[in-house]
VEXMI-609712 format. One record per atom (N, C-alpha, C): residue in one letter; z, x, y negated. Coordinates in steps of 0.001 Angstrom, whole numbers, plus 500000, padded with zeros to 6 digits. Last residue first. Example, Ala and Ser with C-alpha at 12.3 -4.5 7.8 and 13.67 -1.06 7.14 Angstrom:
REM VEXMI-609712
S507080512850502250S507140513670501060S507870512900499970A507800513190505690A507800512300504500A507800513200503300
REM end
This chain:
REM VEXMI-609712
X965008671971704016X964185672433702769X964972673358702368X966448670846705723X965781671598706394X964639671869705373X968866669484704848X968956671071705232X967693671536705443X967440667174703722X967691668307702634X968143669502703265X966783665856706354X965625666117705763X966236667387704299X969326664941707468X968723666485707554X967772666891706832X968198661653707148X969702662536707357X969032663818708240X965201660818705392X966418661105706554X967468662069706523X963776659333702789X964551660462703302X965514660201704441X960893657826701251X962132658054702272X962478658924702419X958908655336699276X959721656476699721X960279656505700605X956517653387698546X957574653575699789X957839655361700224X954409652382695578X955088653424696901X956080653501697717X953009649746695477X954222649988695442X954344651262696203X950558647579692758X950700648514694265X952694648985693875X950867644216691314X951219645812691128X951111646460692502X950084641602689914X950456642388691458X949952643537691507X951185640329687174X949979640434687665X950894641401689201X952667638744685749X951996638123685595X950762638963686789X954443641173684909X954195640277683786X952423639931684129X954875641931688297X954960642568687029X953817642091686055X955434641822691395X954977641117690566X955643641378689063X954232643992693964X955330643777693169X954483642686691894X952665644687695915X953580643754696668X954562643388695068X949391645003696268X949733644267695574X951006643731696113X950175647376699024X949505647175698148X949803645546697902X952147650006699567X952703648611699778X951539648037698625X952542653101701467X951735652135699642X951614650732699987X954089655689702142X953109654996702327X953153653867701190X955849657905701845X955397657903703310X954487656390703089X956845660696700091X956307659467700225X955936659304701754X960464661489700450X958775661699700611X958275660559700019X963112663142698192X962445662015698835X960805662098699501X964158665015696580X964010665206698754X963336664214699022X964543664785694115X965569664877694978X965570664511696616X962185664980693067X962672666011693213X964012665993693535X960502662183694223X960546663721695001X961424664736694590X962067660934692692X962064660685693992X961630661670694480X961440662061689981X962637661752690171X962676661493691560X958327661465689882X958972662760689808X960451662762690643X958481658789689943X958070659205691218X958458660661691354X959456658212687509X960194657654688392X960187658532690392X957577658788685894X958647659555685656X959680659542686763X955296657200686780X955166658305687111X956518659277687022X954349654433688158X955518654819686977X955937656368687430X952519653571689269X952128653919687763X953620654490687199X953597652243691339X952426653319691722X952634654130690464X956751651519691736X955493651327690991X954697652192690926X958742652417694554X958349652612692597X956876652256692758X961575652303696731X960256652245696356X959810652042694466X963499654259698738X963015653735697530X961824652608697415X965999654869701678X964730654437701069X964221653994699566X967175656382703682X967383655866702574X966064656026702153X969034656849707453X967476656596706148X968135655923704948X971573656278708241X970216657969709155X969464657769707899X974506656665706348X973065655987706813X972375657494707511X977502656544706368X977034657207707454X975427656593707604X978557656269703704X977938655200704405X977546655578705571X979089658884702777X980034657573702643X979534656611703672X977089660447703413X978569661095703775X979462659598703402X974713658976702968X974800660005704139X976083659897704196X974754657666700094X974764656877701806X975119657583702869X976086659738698969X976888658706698825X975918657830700014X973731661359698486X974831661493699196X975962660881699626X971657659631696697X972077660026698183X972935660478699261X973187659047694528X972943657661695741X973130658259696883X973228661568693240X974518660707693766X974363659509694359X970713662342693313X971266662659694225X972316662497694666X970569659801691582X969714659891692691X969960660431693759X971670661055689251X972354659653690003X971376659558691143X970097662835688991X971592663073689204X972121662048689785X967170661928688554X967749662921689149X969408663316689365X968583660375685813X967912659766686688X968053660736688201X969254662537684410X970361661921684577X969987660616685988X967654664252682798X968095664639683752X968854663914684939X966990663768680650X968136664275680301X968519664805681809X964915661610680071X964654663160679883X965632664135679563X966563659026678820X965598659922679820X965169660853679088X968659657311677419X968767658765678017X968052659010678903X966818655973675744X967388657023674788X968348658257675962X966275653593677641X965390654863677276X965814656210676292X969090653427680371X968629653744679339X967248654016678279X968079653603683730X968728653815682620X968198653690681159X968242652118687439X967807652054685802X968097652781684677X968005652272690200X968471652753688621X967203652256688192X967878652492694039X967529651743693192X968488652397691851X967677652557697996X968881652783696847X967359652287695286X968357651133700950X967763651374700019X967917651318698571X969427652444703940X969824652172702818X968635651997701869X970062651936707501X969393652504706310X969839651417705242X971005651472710450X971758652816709313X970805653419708394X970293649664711979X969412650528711455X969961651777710542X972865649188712953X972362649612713827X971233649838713526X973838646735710470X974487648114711045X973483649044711818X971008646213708019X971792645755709584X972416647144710227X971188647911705124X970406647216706646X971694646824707346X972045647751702217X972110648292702807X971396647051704284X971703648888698320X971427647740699993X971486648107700918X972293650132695758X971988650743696919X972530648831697773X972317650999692140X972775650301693262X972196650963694940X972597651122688974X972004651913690066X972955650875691143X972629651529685100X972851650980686595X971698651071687583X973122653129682121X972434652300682945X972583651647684446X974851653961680142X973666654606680122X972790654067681131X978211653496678572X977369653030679824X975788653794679473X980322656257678312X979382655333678008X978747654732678940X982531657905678976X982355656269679947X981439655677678608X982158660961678357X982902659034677175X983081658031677777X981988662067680538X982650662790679331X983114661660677999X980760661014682694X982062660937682857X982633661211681212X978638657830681527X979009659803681311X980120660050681474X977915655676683746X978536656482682731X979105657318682728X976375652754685321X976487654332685376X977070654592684151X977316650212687502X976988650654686159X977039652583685910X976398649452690965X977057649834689654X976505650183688789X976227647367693375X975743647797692686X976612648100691156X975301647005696761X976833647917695915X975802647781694837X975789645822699160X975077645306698679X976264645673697824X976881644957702395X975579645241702285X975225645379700950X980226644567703934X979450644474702383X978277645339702760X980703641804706179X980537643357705846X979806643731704418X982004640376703443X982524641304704085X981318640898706145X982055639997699879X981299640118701142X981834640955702472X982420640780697507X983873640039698529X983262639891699766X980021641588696248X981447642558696127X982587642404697226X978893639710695809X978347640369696793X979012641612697107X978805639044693217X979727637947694766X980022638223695462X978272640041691698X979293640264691785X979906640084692921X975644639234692174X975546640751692394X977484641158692511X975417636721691471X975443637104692955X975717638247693164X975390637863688614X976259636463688932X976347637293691012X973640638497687372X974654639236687787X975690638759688527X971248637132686509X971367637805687825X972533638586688015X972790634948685185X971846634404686269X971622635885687447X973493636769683054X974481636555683984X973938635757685077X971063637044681915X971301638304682244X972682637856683471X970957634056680989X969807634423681984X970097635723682808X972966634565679091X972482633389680205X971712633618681528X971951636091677207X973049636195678086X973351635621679523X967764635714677554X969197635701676413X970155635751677524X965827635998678880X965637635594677299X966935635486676587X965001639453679864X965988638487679751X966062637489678357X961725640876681088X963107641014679677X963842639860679505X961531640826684266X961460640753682880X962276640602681601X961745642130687249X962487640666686328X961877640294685620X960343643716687997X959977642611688174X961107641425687741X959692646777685923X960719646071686131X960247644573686444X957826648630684787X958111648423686035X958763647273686319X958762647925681730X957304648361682043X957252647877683645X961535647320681291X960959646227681613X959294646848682064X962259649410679897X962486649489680831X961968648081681797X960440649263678011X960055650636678287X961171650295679832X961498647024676228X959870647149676962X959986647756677543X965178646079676921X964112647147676625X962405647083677260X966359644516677840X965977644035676667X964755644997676286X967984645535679995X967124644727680639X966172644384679267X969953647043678585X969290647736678894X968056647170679689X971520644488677160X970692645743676567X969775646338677312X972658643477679539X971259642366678902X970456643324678564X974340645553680249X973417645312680840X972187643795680228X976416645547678242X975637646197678476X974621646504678753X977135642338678672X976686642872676906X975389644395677425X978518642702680938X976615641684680862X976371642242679806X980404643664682475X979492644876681829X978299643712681550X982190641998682527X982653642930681065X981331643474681147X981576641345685072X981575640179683870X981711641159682668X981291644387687158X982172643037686282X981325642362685000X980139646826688893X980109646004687691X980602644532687928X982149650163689576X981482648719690184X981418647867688881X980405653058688948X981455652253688638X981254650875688813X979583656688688511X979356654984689428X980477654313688967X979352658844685985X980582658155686903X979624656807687423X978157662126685457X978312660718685583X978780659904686493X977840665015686245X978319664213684157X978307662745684255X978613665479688230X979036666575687062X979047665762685754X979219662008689580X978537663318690007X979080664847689179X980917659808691696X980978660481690493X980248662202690801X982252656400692093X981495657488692545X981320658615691077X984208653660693158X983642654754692110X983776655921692660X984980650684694148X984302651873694604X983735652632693415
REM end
């Protein structure tokens, strides 16, 4: 399954992408939010990629997650995914990462609105859902300025280096962008 917006390609992840992805798990700046934590080595980065692949042969598949890159090199620049509910809730909850050398490019916002549309018109979801770290402010921009609301605060639910973080709970419904 590959997806693709004006400057960036979805692309399902393989065993080829761990080099990539340790990198971008290696980073403080992306580890700030992040309830993993910085990976102590390859090992550990294929500990979580491992199920994520599995979860490819699954059938009904609940559970997409890809690597992102610039259609213009197929660099990698970070990964994004989306979960999905029990048929008969027809919701999604989508999820990125990128890079720190590419924020403030826009690119977070692009793959965002390439989650979204990609549950509505691929996935036929009614809801798609986020959630972000109270504090991670670049993140929360990025959820509202592609339609998302807030709709409420998941207190101490995330565990981040050692301590319990609040959580916002985003959402968007199917129409919610015609009717802005």
């Amino acid at each position: 399954m590959t997806y693709q917006s004006e400057r960036l390609r979805l692309r399902e992840i393989s065993f080829d992408d761990l080099g990539d992805i340790h990198h971008l798990h290696s980073f403080s700046e992306v580890d700030e939010f992040n309830t993993l934590g910085i990976p102590g080595n390859l090992d550990e980065t294929k500990e979580y990629l491992t199920p994520l692949i599995q979860a490819q042969k699954v059938t009904p598949r609940k559970s997409f997650f890809w690597k992102i890159e610039l259609l213009a090199t197929s660099a990698f620049i970070g990964i994004a995914g989306m979960t999905l509910s029990l048929d008969r809730f027809k919701r999604g909850e989508i999820y990125y990462k990128i890079l720190p050398d590419q924020w403030g490019k826009g690119y977070a916002t692009e793959i965002g609105s390439l989650l979204i549309s990609v549950g509505f018109n691929e996935f036929s979801l009614h809801r798609i859902e986020a959630g972000v770290a109270t504090e991670n402010v670049r993140s929360i921009k990025v959820l509202e300025k592609i339609g998302m609301k807030r709709e409420g605060l998941h207190r101490r639910i995330l565990p981040i280096r050692g301590e319990w973080k609040d959580n916002y709970h985003y959402g968007i419904v199917e129409g919610d962008l015609k009717d802005n």
